[in-house]
N, C-alpha and C positions, 0 to 999 in steps of 0.2 A: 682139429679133428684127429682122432687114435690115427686111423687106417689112413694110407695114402690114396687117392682117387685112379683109378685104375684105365688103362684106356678105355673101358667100356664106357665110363661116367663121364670122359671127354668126349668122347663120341655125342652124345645122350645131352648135355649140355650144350655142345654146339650145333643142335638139329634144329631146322628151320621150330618144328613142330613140339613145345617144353609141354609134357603133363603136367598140372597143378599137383600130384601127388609128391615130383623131383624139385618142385620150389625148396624145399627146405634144405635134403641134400645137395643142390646147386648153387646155392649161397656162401654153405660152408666152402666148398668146390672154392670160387670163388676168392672168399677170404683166404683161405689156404693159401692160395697160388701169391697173394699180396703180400704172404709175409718172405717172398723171394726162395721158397725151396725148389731146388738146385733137382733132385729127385724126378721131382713132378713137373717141372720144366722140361725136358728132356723127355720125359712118357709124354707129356704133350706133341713135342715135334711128331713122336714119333706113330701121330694119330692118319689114316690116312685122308690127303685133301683138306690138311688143317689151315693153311695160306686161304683159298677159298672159304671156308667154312665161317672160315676169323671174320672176313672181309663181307663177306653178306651178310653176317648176325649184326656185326658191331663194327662195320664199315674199316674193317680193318687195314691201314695205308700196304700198300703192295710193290714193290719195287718193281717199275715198268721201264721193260726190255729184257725182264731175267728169263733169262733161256730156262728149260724145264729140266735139262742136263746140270743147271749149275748150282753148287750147294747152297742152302738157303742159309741166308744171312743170320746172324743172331737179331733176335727180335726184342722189341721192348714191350710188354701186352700190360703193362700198368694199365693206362686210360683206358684201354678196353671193357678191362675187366670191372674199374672202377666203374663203367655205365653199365656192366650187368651188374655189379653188384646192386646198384639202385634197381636196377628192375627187380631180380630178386629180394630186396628186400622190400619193395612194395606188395608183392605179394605174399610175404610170411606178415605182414601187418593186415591183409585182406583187404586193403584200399588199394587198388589200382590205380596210376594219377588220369588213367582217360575215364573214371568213374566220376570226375569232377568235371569233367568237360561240358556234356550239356547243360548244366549248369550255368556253367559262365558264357556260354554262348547265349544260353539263353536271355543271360540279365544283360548282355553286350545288345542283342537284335532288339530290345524294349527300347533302346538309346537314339537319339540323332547321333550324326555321324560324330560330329564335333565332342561328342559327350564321350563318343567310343573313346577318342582317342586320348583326352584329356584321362578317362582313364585309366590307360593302358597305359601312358608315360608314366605315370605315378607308380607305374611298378605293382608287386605286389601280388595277389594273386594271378593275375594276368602275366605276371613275367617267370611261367613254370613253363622249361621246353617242351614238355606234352601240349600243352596247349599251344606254341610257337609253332610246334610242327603242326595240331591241327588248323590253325588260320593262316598256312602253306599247303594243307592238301585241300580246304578250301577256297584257296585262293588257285591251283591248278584243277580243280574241277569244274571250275566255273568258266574257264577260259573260251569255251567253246558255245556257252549261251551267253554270257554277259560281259564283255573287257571290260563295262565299269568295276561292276563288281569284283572280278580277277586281281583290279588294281588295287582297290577300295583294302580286300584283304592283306595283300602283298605290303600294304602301307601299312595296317595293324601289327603285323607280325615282323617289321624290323622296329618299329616303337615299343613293341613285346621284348625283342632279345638286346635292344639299347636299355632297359631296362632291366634285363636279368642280370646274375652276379654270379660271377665264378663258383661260387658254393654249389649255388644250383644247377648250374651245368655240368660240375663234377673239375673244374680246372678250368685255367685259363686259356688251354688249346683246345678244347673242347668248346669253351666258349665263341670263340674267334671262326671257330666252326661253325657252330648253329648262327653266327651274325652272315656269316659269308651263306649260309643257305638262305637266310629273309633275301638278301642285298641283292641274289641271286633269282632268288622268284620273283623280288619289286624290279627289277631291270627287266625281267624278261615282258611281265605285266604291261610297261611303259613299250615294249617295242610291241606287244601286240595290239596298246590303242594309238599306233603311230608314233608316239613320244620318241623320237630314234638319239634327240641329243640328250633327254633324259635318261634313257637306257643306258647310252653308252656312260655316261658317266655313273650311276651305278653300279654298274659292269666291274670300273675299275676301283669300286670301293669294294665289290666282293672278291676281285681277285686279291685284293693288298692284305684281304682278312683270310682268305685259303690259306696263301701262304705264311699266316704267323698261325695257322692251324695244326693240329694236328699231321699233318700230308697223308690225307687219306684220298689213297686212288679213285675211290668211283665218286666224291667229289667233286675230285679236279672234273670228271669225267664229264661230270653233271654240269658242269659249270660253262665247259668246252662246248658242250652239247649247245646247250642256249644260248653261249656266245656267239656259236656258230650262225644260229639263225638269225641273230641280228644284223652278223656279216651278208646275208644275204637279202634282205630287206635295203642293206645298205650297196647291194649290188658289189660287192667287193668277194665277188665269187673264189678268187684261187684263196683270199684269207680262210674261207668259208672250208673249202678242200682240206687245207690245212690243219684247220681246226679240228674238225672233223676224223682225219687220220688219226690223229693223235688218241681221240677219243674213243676210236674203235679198238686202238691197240688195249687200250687198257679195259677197255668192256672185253675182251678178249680172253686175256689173263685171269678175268676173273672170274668168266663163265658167265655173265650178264648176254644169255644169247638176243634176248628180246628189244635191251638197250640198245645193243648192239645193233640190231636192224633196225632200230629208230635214227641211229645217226647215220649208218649207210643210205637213210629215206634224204637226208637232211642233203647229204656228199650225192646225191643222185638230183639232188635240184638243181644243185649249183651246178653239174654238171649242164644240162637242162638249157637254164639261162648262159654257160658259156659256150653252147655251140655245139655240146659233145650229146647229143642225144642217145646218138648209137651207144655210146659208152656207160649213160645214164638208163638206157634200159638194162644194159648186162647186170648193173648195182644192181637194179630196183627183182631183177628174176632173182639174185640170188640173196634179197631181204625178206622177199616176202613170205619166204615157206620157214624162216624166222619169227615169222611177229605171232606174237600168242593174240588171235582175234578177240577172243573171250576179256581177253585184261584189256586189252586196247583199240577197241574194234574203230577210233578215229583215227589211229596209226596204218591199219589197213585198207583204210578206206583211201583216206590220202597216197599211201605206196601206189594202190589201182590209179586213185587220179591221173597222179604222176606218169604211171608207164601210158595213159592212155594219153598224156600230153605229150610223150618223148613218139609215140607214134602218128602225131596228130604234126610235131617236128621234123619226122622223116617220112612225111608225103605218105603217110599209108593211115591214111582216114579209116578206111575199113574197117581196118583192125581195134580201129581207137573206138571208133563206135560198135565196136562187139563189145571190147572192155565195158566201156560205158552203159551198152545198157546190161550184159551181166551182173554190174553191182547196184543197178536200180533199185532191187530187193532192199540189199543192205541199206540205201538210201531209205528207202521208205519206212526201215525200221527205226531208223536213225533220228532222235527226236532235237536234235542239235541245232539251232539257226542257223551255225558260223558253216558248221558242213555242209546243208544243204543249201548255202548261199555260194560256194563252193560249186557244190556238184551243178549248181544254173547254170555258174556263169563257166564251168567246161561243156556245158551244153551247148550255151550262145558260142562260143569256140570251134567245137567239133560243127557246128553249122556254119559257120562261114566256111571252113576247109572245104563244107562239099557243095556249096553255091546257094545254100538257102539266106541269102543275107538281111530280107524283111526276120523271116522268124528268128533268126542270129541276135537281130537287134530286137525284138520280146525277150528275150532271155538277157541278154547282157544288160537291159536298162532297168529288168526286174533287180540280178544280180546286184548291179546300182543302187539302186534306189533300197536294198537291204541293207550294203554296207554303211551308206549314207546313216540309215537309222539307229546301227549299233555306232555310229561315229569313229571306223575304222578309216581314216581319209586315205591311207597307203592303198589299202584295195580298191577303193572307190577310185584313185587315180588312175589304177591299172587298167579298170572297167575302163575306164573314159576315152584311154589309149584304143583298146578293142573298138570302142564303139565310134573313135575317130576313123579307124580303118574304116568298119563298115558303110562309113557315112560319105566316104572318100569314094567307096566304089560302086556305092548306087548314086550317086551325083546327088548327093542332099546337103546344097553348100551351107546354106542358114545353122541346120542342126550339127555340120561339120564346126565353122565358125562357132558356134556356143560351147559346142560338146570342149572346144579347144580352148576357147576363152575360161571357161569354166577351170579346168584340169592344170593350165601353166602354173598358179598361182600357189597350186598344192604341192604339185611337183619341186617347183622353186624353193617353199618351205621344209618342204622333206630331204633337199641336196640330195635329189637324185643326179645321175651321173649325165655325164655330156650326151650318152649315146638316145636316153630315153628322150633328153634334149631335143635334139634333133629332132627327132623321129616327129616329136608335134610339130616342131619351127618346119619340117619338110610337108608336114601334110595343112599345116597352116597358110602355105605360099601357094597348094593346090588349090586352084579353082576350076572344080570340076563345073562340067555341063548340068543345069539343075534338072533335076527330075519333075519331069510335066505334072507329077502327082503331088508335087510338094506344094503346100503355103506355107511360103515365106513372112506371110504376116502369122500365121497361127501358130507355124510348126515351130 
């Protein structure tokens, strides 16, 4: 191009929001800066909020812990640019690559599963990152009405990017990139239908791919984020914290406010389960006036859960059942199984705290008897935990006994920790007084 691109046209390019009319100027933009001028390099820096700008357009790696006082490092924005470049150049051709999408989705959902996948290794049309990343956001859309399906996808789309070729991802850290983003949604897939020695082993094939990636911060972030939660299914709460920290720091940096208070939801559970409730409501007050409801109204729903568990913790039932029935609404708008299997079984919860232990146990063996159906067996163990207690304290030894016989076996498969352990072996040695109302043959 004649004319050098001027901060305005930086600006204007790096905006969340590109008019179709700046596609063709923005290309050039682009190719310009590829041939390394020194000029236009330097008008870049000197763009304001370009570190952020870079970093949410084209996930651009961020150096985490740099102070706001300290001078910003020399960058390298090759790869960057080389993925807008493909973007812009898809649309001075007037094909857009998500204009093929339904498409292929289309001739995939005609298939058995088997068929799906036989040909999606083949490569080929199916191994285009547009499409890798759409059977990743439908594979996290689904997570909350179907964990088959979550998984189902999440296994398409690393046979997708085991299949794709450095060409088409733009380089081979770019690549290593989008395989660590499947690796990363198939682990996390596997710990939400229980699979936890599955996950973890996933886990460590998407971290090994982050780091021959690119090192792009939000990422890592992303990846911390979900690890994180497996840490806590695995009860391994201070990993969890950990995790977690780290995650917010760089959601931080980068202006991800909303992420941000997804992983303080995540550092406020583990809180939660280690004892610190008090500590876990302070997270959870100053997450929630964070979360964009509109984008993620299961994010919010869950923070409310949450603080009405952390006061259901600290002996102030009240409160918890104010929480609780305030976002009844949201509940009922909510057409989600997984949440409002969720919202029961803090029902049957918040009802034992205040002595109604028959209706405690309607709620918690509904809650049950849902997870059971989606085949989530981690939650259905936990229900069983609840519903050991309650069984323990209305003297209903039979259904106490079962509810325990039942629940060891899951538990034991899951390597849950010693202390959950216990907890049945302790209420297992209990023989309560049987409640006059019970049949022991029926019940």
């Amino acid at each position: 191009m004649d004319d050098h691109p001027t901060t305005e046209d930086f600006t204007r390019l790096l905006s969340s929001c590109l008019p179709p009319d700046d596609a063709e100027r923005n290309a050039l933009i682009v190719r310009h800066l590829l041939t390394g001028c020194a000029a236009c390099g330097s008008t870049l820096q000197s763009v304001k909020g370009v570190r952020p700008l870079l970093a949410r357009l084209l996930e651009m790696p961020l150096g985490v812990g740099m102070e706001a006082t300290d001078k910003a490092p020399s960058l390298n924005y090759d790869w960057a640019f080389a993925r807008a470049e493909r973007r812009f150049a898809a649309l001075l051709t007037g094909i857009h690559p998500s204009e093929r999408l339904p498409a292929l989705l289309s001739e995939l959902a005609s298939l058995p599963v088997g068929e799906q996948r036989r040909r999606i290794k083949a490569g080929g049309r199916f191994a285009d990152p547009s499409f890798i990343h759409c059977l990743i956001d439908r594979s996290h859309a689904a997570r909350y009405q179907s964990p088959r399906r979550t998984l189902h996808f999440a296994d398409l789309a690393v046979l997708a990017a085991s299949a794709c070729t450095p060409e088409a991802a733009g380089g081979q850290e770019l690549l290593s990139d989008l395989r660590s983003e499947t690796w990363r949604t198939f682990a996390n897939a596997q710990r939400i239908c229980g699979n936890l020695r599955e996950a973890e082993e996933a886990f460590d094939v998407a971290l090994k791919l982050q780091e021959a990636g690119t090192g792009s911060a939000r990422l890592r972030a992303l990846l911390l984020s979900h690890l994180s939660a497996l840490r806590t299914f695995q009860r391994r709460f201070r990993e969890t914290i950990q995790l977690t920290q780290e995650a917010e720091k760089i959601y931080g940096e980068l202006g991800e406010d909303h992420l941000l208070a997804g992983v303080m939801v995540q550092r406020a559970t583990a809180s939660i389960y280690s004892g610190e409730a008090g500590e876990a409501s302070e997270i959870l007050t100053q997450a929630i006036p964070q979360i964009d409801r509109r984008e993620d109204p299961h994010l919010f729903l869950a923070a409310h859960h949450n603080l009405a568990y952390c006061f259901i913790r600290l002996n102030r039932p009240d409160e918890a059942l104010a929480l609780h029935f305030d976002a009844r609404e949201m509940y009922r708008e909510c057409q989600d199984p997984l949440i409002l299997l969720r919202a029961t079984w803090q029902e049957g919860q918040l009802l034992v705290e205040i002595g109604h232990l028959h209706n405690a146990e309607v709620a918690l063996l509904r809650a049950q008897r849902g997870f059971m159906e989606l085949g989530l067996a981690y939650e259905t163990a936990l229900v069983s935990l609840d519903l050991a207690k309650v069984y323990s304290n209305l003297g209903l030894s039979t259904k106490l006994r079962r509810t325990i016989e039942e629940a060891l076996p899951t538990f034991r498969s899951l390597r849950m920790d010693q202390e959950v352990l216990a907890s049945l072996s302790y209420l297992q040695q209990v023989d309560p007084e049987p409640d006059p109302t019970e049949n022991d043959e029926l019940g």
